[in-house]
N, C-alpha and C positions, 0 to 999 in steps of 0.2 A: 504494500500500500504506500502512496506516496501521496504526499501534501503540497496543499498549496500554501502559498506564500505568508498568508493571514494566519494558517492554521500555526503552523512552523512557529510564527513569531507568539500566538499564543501557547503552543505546549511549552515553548520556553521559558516565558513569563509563570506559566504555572510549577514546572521545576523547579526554577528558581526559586519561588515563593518556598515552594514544599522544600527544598533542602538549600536553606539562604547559606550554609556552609563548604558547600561545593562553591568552585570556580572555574573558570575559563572553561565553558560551557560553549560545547561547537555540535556541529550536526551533518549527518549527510542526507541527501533527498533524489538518491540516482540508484538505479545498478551499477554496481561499481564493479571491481574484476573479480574471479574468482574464491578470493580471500576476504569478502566480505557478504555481508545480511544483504538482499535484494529488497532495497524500500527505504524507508526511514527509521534514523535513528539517530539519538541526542543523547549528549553524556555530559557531565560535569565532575569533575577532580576534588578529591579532599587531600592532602598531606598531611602525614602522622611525621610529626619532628622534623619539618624543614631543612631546621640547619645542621642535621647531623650529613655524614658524608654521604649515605648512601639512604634515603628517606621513603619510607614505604608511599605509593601513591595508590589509594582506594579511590573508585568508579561506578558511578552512580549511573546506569544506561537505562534508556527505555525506548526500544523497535518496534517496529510494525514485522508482522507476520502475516501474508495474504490479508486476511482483515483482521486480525486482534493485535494487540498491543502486547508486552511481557517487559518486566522487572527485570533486574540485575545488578548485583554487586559485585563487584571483580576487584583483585587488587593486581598490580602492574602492570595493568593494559585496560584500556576500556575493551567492552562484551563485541563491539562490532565487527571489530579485525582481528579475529582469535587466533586463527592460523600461526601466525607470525608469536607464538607464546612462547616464551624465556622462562629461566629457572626464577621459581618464585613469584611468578604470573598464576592466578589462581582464581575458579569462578567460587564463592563466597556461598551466593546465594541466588534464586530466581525463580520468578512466580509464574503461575500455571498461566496460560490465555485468557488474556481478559477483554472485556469488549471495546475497553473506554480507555483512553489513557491514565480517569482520574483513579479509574478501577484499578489499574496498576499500580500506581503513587498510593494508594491503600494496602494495597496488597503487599506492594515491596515494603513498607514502613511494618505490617502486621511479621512479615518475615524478619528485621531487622529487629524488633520488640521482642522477637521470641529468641532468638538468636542472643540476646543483649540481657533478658531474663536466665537463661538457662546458663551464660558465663558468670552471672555474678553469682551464681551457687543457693538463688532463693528459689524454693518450689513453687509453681503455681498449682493456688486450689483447683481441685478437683473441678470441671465443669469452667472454669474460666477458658475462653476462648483467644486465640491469639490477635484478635484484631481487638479486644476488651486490656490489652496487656499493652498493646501499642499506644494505646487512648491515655493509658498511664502515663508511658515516659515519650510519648510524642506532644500530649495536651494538656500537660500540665497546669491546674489551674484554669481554664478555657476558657469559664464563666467569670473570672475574675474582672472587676470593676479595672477598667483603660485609668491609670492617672492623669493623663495626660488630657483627653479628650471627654472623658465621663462616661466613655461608649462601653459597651461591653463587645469580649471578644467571641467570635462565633464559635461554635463549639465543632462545626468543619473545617476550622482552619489546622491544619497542622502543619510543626515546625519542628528543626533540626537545631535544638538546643549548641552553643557553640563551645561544650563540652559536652559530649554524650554521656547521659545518666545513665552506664550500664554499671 
């Protein structure tokens, strides 16, 4: 599936939004050669420790597949151009087909929650569900009164705290 030019500039505007800790956030919208995803796909970069010599770099994708969209967390390479993988390139995490983009950026964030619950060595109860876990440490406080404006914040907005609470 491939977009048009509107769409593009909003799935990006909406990544961004959803994980404001990524950067340098690019995209392809072509079949490209043999070593990549046929369609569309957008990615954005997180670094763990910069200024050390050799700094892990985590990858936040999200591609079209014929018509659904899917998730991804990669570290060393963004999900688009796998092929080309090095030692210590690794896919993390990635969500089933989903119809919507925004279905994804849920889905990917319910994966990351659960992922992030299950290293810091806390159980979850019994019957809690992982997108109820993500709602945890993605929306912290949601409902809480805006200082700044008086608004309250929606309780669909989610955000990538600029420390992850795992």
């Amino acid at each position: 599936m491939f977009l048009a030019d509107y769409e593009i500039q909003h799935a990006l505007a909406r990544v961004q939004a959803a994980f404001p800790s990524f950067t340098q956030w690019a995209y392809i919208n072509a079949s490209d050669d043999e070593r990549s995803l046929d369609g569309f796909a957008l990615w954005g970069q997180w670094v763990l420790h910069p200024e050390e010599l050799m700094p892990r770099h985590f990858y936040i994708t999200f591609a079209t597949h014929a018509e659904h969209w899917s998730g991804h967390l990669t570290i060393g390479q963004q999900y688009y151009l796998w092929t080309s993988a090095d030692v210590g390139d690794a896919h993390l995490l990635d969500t089933a087909a989903c119809t919507t983009l925004e279905e994804a950026i849920v889905a990917l964030k319910a994966e990351i929650a659960r992922l992030c619950h299950a290293l810091s060595g806390a159980r979850m109860r019994k019957g809690t569900s992982p997108h109820e876990v993500a709602e945890q440490i993605w929306a912290p406080q949601a409902a809480r009164q805006d200082t700044h404006h008086g608004a309250q914040t929606p309780m669909h907005v989610l955000f990538l705290p600029q420390e992850p609470r795992c």
